[in-house]
C-alpha positions, 0 to 999 in steps of 0.5 A: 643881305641876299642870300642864295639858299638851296633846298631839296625837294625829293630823297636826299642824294647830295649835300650842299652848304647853303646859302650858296651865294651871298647878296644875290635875290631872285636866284635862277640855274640853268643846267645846260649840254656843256655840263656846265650849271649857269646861274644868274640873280638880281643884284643890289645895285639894281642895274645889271645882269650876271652870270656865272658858270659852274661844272657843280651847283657848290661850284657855284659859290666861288665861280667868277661873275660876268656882267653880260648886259646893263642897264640904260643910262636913259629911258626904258631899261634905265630903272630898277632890273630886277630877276633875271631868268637864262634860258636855252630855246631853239639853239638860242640864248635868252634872258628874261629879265624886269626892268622899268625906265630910269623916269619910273624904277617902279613902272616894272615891266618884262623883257628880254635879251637874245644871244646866238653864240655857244657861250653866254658869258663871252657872246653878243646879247640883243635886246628882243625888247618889251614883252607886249601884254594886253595889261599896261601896269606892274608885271615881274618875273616873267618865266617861260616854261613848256607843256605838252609841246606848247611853249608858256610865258607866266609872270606876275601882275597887278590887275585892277579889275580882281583888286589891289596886289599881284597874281600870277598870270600864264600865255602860250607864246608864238616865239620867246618874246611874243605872248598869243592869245588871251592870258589868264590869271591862274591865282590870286592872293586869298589866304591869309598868309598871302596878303601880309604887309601885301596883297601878292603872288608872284615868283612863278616857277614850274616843275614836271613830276610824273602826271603832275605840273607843280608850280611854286610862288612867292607871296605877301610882302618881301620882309620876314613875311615873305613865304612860299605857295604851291599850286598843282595841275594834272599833266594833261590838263589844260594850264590855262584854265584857272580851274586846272590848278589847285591852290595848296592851302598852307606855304610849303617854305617859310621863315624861321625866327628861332632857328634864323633862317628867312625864307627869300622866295623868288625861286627856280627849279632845277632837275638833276639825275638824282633830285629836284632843287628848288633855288630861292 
């Protein structure tokens, strides 16, 4: 089962059921200008991308599903699609999403879909193609956020020169599918809590409050295993820079045996007017 939790991470100002959507993973909302909360996740066939629109996040739960794009019955984007992420740039439309060829379903990599119509759920979608990255091997959950008026792309990468696992890289881009510069590799896997069943920090997502830019992570293996890491940089600080970002040095979300709940961390962030929610 996936279930689709939602949890709140400042003062309490409104009541949700959770989970909110069942047998979905990787769980990401954008609230948009139409008022409308689109939100989009991985499913358990592996071989699309959803959407679906709601006016309220528990509106969510019964909102019809679109099919907006699918896989390739051949070569790239043919394999495993996995953490689809809807964002709105520049009056444009773009997923992000992990996909690899039907050849290799693991030989994961980012890409990206691109719709100019006002409505994501009826309009065309172009493939932008493959995200270009200096480092050919295992890279999910790309994630594309602004800071101090520069646009970033982060994601998670296995890297053979720091060891085996993933971490969680950041790059400015020049356009919503092309990374510039020289990426840095702003955590790896070290505590103990990070390297269960696996060696993995993955899931990036970011929030902005007040003078600090926070960003949570998924990490060890996605079994019970599976927890929620927290690193914190200051505003003005330059995030590229591994030393900008502090490490919180216990998960902030983890799963509870004796009350059943089981942490799915691969999660966004979404602000409202009267709260931060975290999705996962």
């Amino acid at each position: 089962m996936f279930p689709f939790p939602l949890r709140r991470l400042l003062p309490p100002a409104a009541t949700f059921v959770s989970p909110i959507a069942q047998q979905r993973a990787d769980p990401h909302i954008h609230k948009h200008t139409d008022g409308f909360y689109y939100y989009t996740a991985t499913v358990p066939a592996y071989d699309r991308i959803v959407l679906r629109p709601a006016t309220t996040l528990q509106g969510l739960s019964a909102a019809p599903e679109t099919t907006i794009w699918t896989k390739h019955a051949s070569g790239d984007m043919g394999g495993h699609i996995w953490a689809p992420e809807i964002h709105f740039i520049d009056g444009k439309w773009y997923v992000y999403f992990a996909a690899a060829p039907a050849e290799d379903p693991w030989a994961i990599r980012p890409y990206v879909l691109e719709s100019g119509s006002a409505d994501p759920l009826t309009g065309a979608w172009t493939e932008k193609g493959r995200i270009s990255l200096p480092l050919n091997t295992f890279s999910p959950d790309a994630t594309t956020f602004t800071h101090n008026g520069i646009r970033c792309l982060s994601w998670a990468q296995a890297d053979p020169a720091v060891g085996d696992g993933t971490g969680i890289h950041i790059a400015r881009m020049s356009n919503p599918w092309t990374i510039s510069g020289r990426p840095s590799r702003m955590a790896s896997p070290t505590h103990a809590w990070e390297t269960k069943g696996h060696r993995v920090n993955e899931g990036p997502a970011f929030i902005s409050q007040g003078d600090k830019v926070f960003m949570t992570f998924s990490a060890s293996a996605t079994d019970s295993n599976y927890c929620l890491g927290l690193l914190t940089a200051d505003r003005t600080s330059d995030l590229l820079n591994p030393a900008s970002w502090s490490k919180k040095p216990t998960p902030v979300f983890t799963s509870n045996a004796a009350t059943s709940q089981y942490v799915q961390p691969v999660n966004s962030a979404l602000d409202r007017a009267d709260a931060t929610y975290a999705t996962a």
